[in-house]
C-alpha positions in Angstrom: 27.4 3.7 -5.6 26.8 2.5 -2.1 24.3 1.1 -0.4 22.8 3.1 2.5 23.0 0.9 5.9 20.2 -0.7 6.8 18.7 0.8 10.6 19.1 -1.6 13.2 16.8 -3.1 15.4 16.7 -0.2 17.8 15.8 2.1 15.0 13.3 0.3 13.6 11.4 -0.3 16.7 11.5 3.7 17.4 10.7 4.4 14.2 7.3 2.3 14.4 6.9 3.3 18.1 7.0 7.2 16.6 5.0 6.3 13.8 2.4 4.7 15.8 2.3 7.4 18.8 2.2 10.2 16.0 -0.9 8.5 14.2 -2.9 7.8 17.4 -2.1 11.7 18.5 -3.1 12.8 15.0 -6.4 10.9 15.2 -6.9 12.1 19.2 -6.3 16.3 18.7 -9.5 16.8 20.7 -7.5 15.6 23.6 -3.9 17.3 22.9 -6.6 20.6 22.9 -8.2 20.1 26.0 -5.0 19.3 28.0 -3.6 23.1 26.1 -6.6 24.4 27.8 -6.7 22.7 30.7 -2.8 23.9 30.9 -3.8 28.1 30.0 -6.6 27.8 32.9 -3.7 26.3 35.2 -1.5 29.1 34.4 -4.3 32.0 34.5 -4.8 30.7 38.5 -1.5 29.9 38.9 -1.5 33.5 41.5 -4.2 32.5 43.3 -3.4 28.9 44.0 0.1 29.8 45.6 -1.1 32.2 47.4 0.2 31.2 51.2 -2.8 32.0 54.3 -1.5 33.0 57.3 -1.8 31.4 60.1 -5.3 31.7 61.9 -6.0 34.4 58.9 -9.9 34.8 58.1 -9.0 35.3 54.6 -10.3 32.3 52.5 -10.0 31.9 48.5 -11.7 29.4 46.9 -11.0 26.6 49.3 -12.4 26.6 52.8 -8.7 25.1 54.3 -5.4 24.7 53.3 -5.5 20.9 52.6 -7.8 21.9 49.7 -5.0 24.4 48.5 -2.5 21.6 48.5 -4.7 19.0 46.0 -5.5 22.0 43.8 -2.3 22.9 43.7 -1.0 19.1 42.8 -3.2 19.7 40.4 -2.2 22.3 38.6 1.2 21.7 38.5 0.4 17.9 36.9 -2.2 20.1 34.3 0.9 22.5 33.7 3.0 19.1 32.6 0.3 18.1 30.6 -0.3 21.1 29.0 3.0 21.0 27.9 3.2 17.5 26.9 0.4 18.1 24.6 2.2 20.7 22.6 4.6 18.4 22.1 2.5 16.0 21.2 0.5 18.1 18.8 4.0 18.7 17.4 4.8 15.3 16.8 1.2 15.1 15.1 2.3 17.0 12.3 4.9 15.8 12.0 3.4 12.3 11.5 1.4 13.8 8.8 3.9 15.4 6.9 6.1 11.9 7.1 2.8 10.6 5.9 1.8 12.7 3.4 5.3 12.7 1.8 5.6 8.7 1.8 2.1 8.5 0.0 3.1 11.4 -2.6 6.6 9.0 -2.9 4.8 5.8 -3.2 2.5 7.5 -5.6 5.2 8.6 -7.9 6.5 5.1 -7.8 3.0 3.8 -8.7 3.0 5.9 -11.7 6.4 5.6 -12.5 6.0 1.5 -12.7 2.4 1.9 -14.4 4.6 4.0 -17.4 7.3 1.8 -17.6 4.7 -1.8 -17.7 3.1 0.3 -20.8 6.1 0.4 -21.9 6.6 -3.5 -22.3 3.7 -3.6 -23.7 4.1 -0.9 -26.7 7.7 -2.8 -27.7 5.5 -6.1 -27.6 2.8 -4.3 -29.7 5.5 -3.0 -31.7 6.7 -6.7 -32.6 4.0 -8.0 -33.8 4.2 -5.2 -36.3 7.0 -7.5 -37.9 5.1 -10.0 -38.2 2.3 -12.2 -40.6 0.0 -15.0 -40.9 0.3 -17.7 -38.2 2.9 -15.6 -36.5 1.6 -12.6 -36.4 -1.6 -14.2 -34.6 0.1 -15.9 -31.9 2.3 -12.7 -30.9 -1.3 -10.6 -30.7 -2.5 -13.2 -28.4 0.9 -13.3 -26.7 0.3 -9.7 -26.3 -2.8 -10.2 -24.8 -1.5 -12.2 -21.8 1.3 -9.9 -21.6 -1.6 -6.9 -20.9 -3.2 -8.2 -19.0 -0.2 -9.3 -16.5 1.2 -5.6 -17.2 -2.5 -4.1 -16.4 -2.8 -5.5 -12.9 0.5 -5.2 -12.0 0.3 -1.2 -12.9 -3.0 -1.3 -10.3 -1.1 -3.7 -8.2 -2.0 -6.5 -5.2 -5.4 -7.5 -4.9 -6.2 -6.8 -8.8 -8.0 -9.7 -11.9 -7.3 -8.1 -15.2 -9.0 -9.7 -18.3 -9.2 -9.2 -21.8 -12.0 -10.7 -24.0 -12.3 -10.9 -27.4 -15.9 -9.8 -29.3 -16.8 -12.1 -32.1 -20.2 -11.8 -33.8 -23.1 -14.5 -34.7 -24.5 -15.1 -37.9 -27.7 -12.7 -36.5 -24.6 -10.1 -36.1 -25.3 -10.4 -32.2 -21.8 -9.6 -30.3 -20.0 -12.2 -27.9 -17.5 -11.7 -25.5 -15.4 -14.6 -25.2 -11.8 -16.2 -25.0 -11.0 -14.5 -21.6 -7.2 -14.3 -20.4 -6.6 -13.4 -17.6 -3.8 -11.2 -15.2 -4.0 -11.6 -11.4 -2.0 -10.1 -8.7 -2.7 -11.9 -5.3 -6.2 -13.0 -6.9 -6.8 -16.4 -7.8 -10.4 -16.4 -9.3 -10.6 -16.8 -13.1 -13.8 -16.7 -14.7 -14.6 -17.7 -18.1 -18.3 -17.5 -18.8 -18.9 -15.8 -22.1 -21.4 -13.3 -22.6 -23.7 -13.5 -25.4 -25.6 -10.3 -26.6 -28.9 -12.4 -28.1 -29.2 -13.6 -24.0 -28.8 -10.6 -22.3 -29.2 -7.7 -24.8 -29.8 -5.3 -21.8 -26.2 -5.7 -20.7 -25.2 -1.9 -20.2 -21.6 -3.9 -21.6 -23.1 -3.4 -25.1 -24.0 0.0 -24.6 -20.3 0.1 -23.3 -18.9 -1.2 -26.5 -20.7 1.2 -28.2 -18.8 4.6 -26.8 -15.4 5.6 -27.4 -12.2 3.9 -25.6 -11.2 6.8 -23.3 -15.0 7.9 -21.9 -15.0 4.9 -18.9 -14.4 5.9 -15.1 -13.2 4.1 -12.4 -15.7 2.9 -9.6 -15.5 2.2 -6.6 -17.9 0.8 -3.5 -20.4 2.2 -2.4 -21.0 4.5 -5.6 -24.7 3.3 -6.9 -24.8 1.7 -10.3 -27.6 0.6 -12.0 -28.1 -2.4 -12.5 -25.2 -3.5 -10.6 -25.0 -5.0 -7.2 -21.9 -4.1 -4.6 -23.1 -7.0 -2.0 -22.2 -9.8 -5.0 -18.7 -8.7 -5.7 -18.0 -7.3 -2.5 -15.7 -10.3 -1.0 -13.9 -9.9 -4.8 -13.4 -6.7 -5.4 -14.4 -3.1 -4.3 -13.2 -0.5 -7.7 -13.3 -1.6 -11.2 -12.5 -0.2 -14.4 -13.3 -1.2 -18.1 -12.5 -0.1 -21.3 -13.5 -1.2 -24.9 -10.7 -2.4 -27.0 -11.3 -0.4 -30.7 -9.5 0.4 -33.7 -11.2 3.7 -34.9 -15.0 2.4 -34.5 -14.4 -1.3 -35.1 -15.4 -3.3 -31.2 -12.6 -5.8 -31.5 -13.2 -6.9 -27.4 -12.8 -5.5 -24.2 -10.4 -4.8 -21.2 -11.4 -4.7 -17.8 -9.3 -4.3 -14.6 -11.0 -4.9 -10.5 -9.3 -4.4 -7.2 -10.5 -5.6 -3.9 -9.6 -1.9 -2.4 -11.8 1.3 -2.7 -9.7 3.7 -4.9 -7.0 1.4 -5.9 -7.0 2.8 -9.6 -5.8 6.0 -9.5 -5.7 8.6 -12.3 -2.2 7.0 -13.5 -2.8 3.7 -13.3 -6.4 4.5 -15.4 -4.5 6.3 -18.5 -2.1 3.4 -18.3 -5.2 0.6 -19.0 -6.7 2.9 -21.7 -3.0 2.9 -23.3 -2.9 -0.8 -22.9 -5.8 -1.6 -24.2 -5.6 0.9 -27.5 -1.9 -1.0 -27.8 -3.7 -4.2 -27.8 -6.0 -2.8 -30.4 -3.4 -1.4 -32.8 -1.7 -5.0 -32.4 -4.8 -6.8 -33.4 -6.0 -4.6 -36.2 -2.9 -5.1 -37.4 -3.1 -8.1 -37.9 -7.0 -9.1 -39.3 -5.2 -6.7 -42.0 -6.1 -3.4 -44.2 -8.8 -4.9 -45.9 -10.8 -7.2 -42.9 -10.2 -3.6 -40.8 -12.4 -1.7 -43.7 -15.0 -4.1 -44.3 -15.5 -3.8 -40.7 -15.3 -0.6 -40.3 -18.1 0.0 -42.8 -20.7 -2.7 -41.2 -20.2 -0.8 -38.3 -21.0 2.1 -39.8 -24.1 0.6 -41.2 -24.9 -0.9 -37.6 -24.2 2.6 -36.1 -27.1 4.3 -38.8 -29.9 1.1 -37.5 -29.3 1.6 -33.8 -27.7 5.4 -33.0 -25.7 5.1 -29.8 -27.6 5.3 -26.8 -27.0 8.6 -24.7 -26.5 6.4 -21.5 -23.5 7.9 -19.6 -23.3 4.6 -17.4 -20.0 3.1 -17.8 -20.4 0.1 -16.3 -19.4 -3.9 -17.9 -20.6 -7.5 -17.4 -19.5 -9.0 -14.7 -18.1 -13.7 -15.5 -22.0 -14.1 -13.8 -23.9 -12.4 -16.5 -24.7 -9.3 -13.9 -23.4 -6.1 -14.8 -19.9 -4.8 -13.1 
């Protein structure tokens, strides 16, 4: 198969010249409009304005002379040109637009083309550790866990922190988030506080943990959250989405995924992380084995009939500074 030839220098620079003209005359239609309309009113007086006055005539249109007949008539024939120039103009408006509109449908499919094939590596991973046991079948889950969260934010792409936690309880059966790994794309902050539910029980995270794996939404700046605070995470990141990681209605941690762009995570890219992260949680049920998996599963049945979920429909996690995100 071959290669398609690269467009040389020339055609770059019209392409970008094109491109640019077309966007500032898509943004600018007011003005492609009035210089139609200035064009039609040209053309509606274009009998009068040509009409020729005799010499030493008394008939007067308009314009008390002739020299005033002359500029109008410069006039009109530069708002004639105009006109026309602006339908041409307003042509290559849509034409920008429909360029544009097909590149970001294109880039979109390759966005959620990528996102499938990134869950992908992480399913045959998953799969793998299914071979596995003991020692070995520990260190692939945790392998796995730094190979989603990699996966994660290169499915949302630059700009994006993914991080996966894992929930471990206290001897008072208060939950804690901990052991953070992290995935960055362009991103180099990396924070590793835990979060501990017997210091900040009002976490909405808890409430979080609490609902199923495929309820959260994707926020983004300047959507109102209680509790949570756009001016602190602002210079971080603008849209964030986290999901609990659970096998049935065991909390085994949690996976949460920020960009520094407003609507960054798209609908793809969002069923991709909630893939990932019930992947991750198939991995590690997996492994605690048949038996841990249904002791769990009935204390938190037990923990469920003590505390009924809350009917909160905020979706929103902690953020590494103990505020929620």
């Amino acid at each position: 198969m071959t290669e398609p030839t690269a467009p040389g220098w020339w055609r770059r620079l019209g392409i970008k010249i094109g491109d640019g003209l077309g966007e500032w005359l898509a943004e600018h239609r007011a003005v492609t409009l009035l210089l139609t309309v200035l064009g039609g009113v040209s053309a509606a007086l274009s009998p009068f304005l040509w009409l020729n006055i005799p010499e030493g005539g008394t008939v007067v249109f308009l314009f008390p002379n002739e020299a005033w007949w002359i500029t109008f008539r410069v006039i009109s024939i530069a708002a004639g040109v105009l006109a026309v120039l602006a339908v041409v103009g307003d042509k290559a408006a849509d034409a920008w637009e429909a360029r544009t509109s097909s590149r970001t449908i294109a880039e979109g499919e390759r966005a959620a083309e990528k996102s499938i094939l990134d869950l992908n590596v992480v399913l045959n991973e998953a799969i793998r550790t299914l071979f596995l046991s003991g020692k070995a079948q520990a260190q692939a889950v945790e392998a796995l866990r730094r190979t989603v969260v990699q996966m994660a934010a290169q499915a949302v792409g630059p700009g994006t922190r993914a991080t996966s936690y894992n929930l471990h309880r206290e001897k008072d059966d208060r939950r804690v988030l901990k052991d953070a790994v992290h995935g960055t794309w362009d991103r180099r902050d990396k924070p590793n506080k835990p979060f501990f539910e017997r210091l900040h029980p009002d976490l909405i995270i808890w409430t979080m943990m609490d609902r199923e794996d495929d309820e959260p939404e994707v926020h983004d700046y300047p959507e109102e959250i209680p509790g949570f605070d756009w001016s602190t995470k602002i210079e971080r990141y603008k849209t964030f989405f986290s999901v609990p990681v659970k096998a049935g209605s065991v909390q085994l941690g949690m996976l949460s995924v920020n960009n520094r762009d407003v609507g960054a995570i798209g609908g793809a890219q969002r069923a991709v992380i909630i893939a990932m992260a019930k992947a991750l949680a198939l991995a590690t049920a997996a492994a605690n084995g048949a038996k841990i998996m249904n002791e769990a599963t009935d204390k938190q049945t037990a923990r469920d009939a003590l505390q009924p979920m809350s009917e909160t429909t905020a979706s929103v996690t902690a953020t590494e500074d103990g505020s929620t995100t």
